[in-house]
C-alpha positions as YAML, in Angstrom:
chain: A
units: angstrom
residues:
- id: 1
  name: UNK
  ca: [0.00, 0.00, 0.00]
- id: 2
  name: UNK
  ca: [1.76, 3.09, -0.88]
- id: 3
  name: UNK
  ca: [1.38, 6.11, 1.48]
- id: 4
  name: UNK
  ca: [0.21, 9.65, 0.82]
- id: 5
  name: UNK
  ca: [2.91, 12.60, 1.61]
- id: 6
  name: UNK
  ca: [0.41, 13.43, 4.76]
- id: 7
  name: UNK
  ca: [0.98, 9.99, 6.11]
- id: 8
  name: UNK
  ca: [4.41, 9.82, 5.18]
- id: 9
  name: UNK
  ca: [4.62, 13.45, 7.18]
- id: 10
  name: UNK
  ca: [3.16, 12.24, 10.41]
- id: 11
  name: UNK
  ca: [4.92, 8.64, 10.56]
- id: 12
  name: UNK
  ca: [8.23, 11.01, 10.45]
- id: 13
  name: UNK
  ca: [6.79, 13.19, 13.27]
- id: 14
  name: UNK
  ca: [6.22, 10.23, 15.28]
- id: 15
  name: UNK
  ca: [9.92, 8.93, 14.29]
- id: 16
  name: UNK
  ca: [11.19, 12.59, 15.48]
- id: 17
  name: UNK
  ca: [9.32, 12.36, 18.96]
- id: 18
  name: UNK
  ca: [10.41, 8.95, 19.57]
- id: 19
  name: UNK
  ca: [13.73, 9.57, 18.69]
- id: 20
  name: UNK
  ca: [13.65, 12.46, 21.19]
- id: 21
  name: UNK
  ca: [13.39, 10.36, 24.21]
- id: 22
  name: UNK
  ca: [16.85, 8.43, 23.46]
- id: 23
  name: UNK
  ca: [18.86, 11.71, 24.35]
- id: 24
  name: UNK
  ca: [20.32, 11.63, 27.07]
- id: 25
  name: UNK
  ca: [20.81, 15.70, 27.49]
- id: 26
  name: UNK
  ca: [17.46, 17.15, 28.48]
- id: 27
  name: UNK
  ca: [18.26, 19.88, 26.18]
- id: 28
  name: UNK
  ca: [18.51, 17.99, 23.00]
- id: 29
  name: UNK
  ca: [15.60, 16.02, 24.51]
- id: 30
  name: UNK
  ca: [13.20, 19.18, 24.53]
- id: 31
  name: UNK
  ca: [14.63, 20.59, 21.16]
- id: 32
  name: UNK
  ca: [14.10, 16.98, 19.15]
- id: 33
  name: UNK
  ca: [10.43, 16.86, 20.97]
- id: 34
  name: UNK
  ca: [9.77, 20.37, 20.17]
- id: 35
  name: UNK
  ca: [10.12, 19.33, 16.26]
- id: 36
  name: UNK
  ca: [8.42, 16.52, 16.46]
- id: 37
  name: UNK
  ca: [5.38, 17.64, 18.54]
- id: 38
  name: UNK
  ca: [4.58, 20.98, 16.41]
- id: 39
  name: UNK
  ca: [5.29, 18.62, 13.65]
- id: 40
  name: UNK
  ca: [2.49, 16.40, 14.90]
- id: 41
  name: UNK
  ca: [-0.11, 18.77, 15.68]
- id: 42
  name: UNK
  ca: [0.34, 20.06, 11.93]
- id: 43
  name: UNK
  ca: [-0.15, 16.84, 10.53]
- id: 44
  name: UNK
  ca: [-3.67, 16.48, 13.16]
- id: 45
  name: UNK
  ca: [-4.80, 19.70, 11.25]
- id: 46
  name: UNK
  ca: [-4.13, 18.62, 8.40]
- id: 47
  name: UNK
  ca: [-6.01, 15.22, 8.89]
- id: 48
  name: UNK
  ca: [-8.75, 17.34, 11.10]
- id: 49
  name: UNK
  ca: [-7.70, 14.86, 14.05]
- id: 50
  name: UNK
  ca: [-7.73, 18.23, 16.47]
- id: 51
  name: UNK
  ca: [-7.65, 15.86, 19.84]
- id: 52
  name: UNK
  ca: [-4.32, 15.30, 18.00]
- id: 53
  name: UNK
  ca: [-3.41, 18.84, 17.01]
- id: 54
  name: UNK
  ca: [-4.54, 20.18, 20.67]
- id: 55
  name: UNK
  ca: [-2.11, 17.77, 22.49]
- id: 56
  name: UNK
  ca: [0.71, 17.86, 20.43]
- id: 57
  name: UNK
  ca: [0.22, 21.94, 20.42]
- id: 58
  name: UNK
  ca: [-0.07, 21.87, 24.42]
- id: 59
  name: UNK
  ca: [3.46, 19.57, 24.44]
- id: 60
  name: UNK
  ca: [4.87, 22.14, 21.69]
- id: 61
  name: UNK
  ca: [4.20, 25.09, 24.31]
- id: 62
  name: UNK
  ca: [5.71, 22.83, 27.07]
- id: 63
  name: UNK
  ca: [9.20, 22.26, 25.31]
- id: 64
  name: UNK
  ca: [9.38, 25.52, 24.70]
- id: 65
  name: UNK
  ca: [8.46, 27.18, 28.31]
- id: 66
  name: UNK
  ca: [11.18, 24.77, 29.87]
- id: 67
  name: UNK
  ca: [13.94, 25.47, 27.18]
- id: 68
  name: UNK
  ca: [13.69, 29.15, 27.40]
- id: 69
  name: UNK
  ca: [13.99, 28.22, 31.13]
- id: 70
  name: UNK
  ca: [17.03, 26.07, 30.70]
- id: 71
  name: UNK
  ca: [18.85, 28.05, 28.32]
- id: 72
  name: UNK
  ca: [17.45, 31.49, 28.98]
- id: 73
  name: UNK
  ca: [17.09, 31.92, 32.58]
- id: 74
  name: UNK
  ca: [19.94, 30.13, 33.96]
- id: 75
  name: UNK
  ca: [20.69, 32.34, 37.22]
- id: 76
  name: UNK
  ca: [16.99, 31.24, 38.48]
- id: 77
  name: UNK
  ca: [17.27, 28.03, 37.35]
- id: 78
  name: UNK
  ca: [21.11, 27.01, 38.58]
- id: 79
  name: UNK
  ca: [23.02, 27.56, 42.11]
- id: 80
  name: UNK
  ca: [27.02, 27.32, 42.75]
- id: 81
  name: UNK
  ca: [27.49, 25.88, 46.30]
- id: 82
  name: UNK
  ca: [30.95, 25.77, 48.51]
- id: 83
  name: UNK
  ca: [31.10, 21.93, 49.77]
- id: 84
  name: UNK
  ca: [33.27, 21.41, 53.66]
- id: 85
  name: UNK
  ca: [35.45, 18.28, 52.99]
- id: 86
  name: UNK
  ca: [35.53, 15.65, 54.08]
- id: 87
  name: UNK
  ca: [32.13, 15.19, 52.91]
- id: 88
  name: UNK
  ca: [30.19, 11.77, 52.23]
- id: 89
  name: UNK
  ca: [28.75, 13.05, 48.96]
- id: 90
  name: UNK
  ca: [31.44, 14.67, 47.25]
- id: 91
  name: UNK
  ca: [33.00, 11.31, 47.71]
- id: 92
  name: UNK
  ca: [29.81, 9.31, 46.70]
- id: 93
  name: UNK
  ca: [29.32, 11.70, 43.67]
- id: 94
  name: UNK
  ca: [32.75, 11.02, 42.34]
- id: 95
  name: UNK
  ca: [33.03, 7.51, 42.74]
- id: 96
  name: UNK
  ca: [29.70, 7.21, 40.81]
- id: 97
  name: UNK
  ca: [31.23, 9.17, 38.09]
- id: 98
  name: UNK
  ca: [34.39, 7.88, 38.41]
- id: 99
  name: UNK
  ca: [35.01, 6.52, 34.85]
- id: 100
  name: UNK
  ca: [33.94, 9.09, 32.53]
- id: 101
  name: UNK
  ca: [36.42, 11.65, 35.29]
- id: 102
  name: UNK
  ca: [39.20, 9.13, 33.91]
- id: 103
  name: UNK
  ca: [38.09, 9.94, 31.02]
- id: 104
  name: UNK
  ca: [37.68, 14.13, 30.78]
- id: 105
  name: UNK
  ca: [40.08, 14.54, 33.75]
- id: 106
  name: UNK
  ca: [42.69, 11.72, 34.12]
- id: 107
  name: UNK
  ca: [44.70, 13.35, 36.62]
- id: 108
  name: UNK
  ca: [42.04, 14.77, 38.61]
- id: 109
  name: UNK
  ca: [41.53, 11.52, 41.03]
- id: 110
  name: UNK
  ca: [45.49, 11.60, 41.95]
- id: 111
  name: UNK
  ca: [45.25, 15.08, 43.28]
- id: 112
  name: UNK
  ca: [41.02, 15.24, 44.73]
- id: 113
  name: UNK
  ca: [42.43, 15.06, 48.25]
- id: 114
  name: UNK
  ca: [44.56, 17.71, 48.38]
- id: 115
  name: UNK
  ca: [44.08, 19.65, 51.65]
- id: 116
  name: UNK
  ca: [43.66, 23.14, 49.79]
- id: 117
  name: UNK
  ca: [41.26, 21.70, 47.33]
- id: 118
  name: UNK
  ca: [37.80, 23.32, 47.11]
- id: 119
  name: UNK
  ca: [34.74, 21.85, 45.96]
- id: 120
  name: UNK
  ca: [30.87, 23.28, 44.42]
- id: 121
  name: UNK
  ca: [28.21, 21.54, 43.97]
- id: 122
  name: UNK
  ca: [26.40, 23.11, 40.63]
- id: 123
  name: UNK
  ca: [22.76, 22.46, 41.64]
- id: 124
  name: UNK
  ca: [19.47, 23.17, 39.79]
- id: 125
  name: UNK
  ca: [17.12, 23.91, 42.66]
- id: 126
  name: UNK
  ca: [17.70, 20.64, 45.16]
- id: 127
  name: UNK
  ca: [19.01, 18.45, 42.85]
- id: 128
  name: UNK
  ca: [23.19, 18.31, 42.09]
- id: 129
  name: UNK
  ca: [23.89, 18.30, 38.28]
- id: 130
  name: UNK
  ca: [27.67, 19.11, 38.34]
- id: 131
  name: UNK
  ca: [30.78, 19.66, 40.74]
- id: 132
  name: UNK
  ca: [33.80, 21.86, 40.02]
- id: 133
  name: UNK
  ca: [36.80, 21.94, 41.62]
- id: 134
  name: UNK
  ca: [39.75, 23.92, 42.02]
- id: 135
  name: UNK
  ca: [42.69, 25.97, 44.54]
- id: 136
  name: UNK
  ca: [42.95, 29.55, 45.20]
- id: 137
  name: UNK
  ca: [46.28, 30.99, 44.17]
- id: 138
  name: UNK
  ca: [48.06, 33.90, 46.42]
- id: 139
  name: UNK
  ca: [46.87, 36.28, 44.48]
- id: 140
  name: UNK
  ca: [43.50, 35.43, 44.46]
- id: 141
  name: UNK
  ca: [42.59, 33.70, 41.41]
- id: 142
  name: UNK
  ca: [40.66, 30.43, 41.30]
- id: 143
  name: UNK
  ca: [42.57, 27.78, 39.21]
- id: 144
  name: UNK
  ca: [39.76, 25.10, 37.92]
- id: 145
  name: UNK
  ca: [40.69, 21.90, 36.80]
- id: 146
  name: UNK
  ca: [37.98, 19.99, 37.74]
- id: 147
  name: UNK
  ca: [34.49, 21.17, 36.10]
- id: 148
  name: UNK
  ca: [32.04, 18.13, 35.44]
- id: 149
  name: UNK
  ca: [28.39, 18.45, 34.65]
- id: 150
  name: UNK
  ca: [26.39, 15.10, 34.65]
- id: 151
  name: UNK
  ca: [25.42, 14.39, 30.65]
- id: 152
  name: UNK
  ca: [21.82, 15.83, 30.98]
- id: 153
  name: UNK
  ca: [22.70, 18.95, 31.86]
- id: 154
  name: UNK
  ca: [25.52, 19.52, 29.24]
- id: 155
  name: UNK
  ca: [23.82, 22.01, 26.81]
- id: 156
  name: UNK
  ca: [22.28, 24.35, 29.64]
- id: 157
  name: UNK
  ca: [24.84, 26.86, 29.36]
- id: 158
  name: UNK
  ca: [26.34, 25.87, 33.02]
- id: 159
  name: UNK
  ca: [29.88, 26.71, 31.85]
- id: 160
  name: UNK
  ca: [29.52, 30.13, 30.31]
- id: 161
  name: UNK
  ca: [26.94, 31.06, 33.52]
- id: 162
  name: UNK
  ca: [29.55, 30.05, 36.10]
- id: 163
  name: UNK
  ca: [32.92, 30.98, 35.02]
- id: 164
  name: UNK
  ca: [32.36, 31.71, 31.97]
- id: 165
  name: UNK
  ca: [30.67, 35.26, 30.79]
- id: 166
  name: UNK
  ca: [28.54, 35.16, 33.64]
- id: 167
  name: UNK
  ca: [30.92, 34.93, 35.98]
- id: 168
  name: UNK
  ca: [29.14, 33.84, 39.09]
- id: 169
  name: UNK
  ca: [31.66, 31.81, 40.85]
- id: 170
  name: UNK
  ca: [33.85, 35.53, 41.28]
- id: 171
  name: UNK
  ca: [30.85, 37.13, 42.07]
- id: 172
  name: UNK
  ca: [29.72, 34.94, 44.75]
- id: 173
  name: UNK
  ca: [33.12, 33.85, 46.60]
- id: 174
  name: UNK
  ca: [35.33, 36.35, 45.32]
- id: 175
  name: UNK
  ca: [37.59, 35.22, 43.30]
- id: 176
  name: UNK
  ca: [40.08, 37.66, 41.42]
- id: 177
  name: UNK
  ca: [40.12, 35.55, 37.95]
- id: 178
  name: UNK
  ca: [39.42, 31.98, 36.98]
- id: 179
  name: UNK
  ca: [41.99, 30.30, 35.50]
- id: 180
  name: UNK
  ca: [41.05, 26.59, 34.21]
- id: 181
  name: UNK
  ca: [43.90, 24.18, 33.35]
- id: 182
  name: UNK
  ca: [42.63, 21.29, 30.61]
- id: 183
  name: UNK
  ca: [43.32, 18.55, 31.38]
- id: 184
  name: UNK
  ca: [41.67, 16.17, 28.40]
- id: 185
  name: UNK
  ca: [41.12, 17.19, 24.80]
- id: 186
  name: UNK
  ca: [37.41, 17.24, 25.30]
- id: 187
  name: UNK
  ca: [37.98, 19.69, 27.94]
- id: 188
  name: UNK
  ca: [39.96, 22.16, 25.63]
- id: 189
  name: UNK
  ca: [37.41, 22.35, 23.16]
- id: 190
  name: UNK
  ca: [34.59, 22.95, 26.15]
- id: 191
  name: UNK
  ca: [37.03, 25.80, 27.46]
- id: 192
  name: UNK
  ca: [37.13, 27.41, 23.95]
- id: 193
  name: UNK
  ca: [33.44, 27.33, 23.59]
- id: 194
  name: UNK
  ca: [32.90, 28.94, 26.11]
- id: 195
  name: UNK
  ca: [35.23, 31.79, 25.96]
- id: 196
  name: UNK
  ca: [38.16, 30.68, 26.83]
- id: 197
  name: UNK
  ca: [42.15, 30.58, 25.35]
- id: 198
  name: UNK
  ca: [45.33, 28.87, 25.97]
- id: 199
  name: UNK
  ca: [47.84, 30.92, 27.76]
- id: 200
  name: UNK
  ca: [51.64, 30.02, 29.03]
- id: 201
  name: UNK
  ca: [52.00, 27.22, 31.12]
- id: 202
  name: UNK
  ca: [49.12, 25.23, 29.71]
- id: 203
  name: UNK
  ca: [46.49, 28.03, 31.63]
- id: 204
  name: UNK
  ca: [43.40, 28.89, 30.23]
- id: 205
  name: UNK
  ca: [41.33, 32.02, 30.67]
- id: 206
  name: UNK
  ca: [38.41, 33.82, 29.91]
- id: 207
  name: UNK
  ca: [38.85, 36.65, 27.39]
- id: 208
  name: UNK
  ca: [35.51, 37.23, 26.57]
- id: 209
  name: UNK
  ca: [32.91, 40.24, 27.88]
- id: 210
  name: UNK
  ca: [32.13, 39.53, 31.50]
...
């Protein structure tokens, strides 16, 4: 039976939706359903299926509302806290992650229990999506070199909102300048994305507008 260009149109919508909730980052998650939602509540025009159209419009609104949240209102959405070591969590939080920090920071577990280490939580409301780590130098910069943010919550501009253009972990604690030192290739090309460049000594910092 050979399908009509309407039918072909919606069984692609559906692919797009259900292809949507294989991403892991809730980002891509919203933008994929987003396509495939307002594609679907076309098609239930088209067909005059408006149950259809109504739903599919109502989800379209949803995505939508919730990326403009994610992406546009980050300072209401995320929160850097300091973390006292020794602390059960911290510990719990990178054990859990422990291979994929092998993997972005391999030299980060040989040095996490330094005594002048400090540690934030990046939280979004109650929940902990990320940890960064660093030292403060004498003359009061922070040096990063440990910046993870679980994979869901890669694409909500976490970076460029906390030491990147906005700036927040200076604001809040005080810090003169961030410097981040890279210590994977995947974490150079993060860095430069987000405003960063290579200076001596394999430092990093952010020459961009704060």
């Amino acid at each position: 039976m050979e399908l009509s260009p309407v039918e072909i149109f919606g069984y692609c919508a559906s692919a797009v939706i259900a292809y949507s909730l294989t991403r892991s980052s809730i980002v891509r998650l919203r933008w994929f359903n987003l396509v495939g939602a307002s594609s679907f509540c076309l098609y239930g025009i088209i067909i005059q299926a408006y149950p259809v159209a109504i739903l599919n419009g109502f989800i379209t609104l949803t995505n939508l509302f919730f990326l403009r949240r994610l992406l546009f209102d980050v300072e209401r959405q995320f929160s850097v806290l300091a973390v006292s070591r020794p602390s059960n969590y911290v510990d719990f939080f990178l054990d859990y992650h422990r291979q994929e920090i092998k993997h972005l920071f391999p030299r980060f577990m040989k040095v996490s229990s330094a005594p002048n280490r400090e540690y934030f939580f990046l939280t979004e409301r109650t929940e902990v999506v990320g940890m960064l780590s660093g030292f403060v130098e004498e003359n009061g910069n922070f040096v990063v070199d440990f910046d993870f943010v679980i994979p869901a919550y890669r694409d909500c501009h976490l970076g460029e909102y906390v030491i990147g253009k906005g700036q927040q972990l200076s604001k809040q604690f005080g810090f003169n300048e961030i410097v981040a030192l890279a210590d994977s290739y995947e974490h150079e090309n993060y860095l430069s994305r987000i405003g960063f460049s290579p200076k001596k000594n394999g430092r990093w910092t952010f020459d961009g507008e704060k």
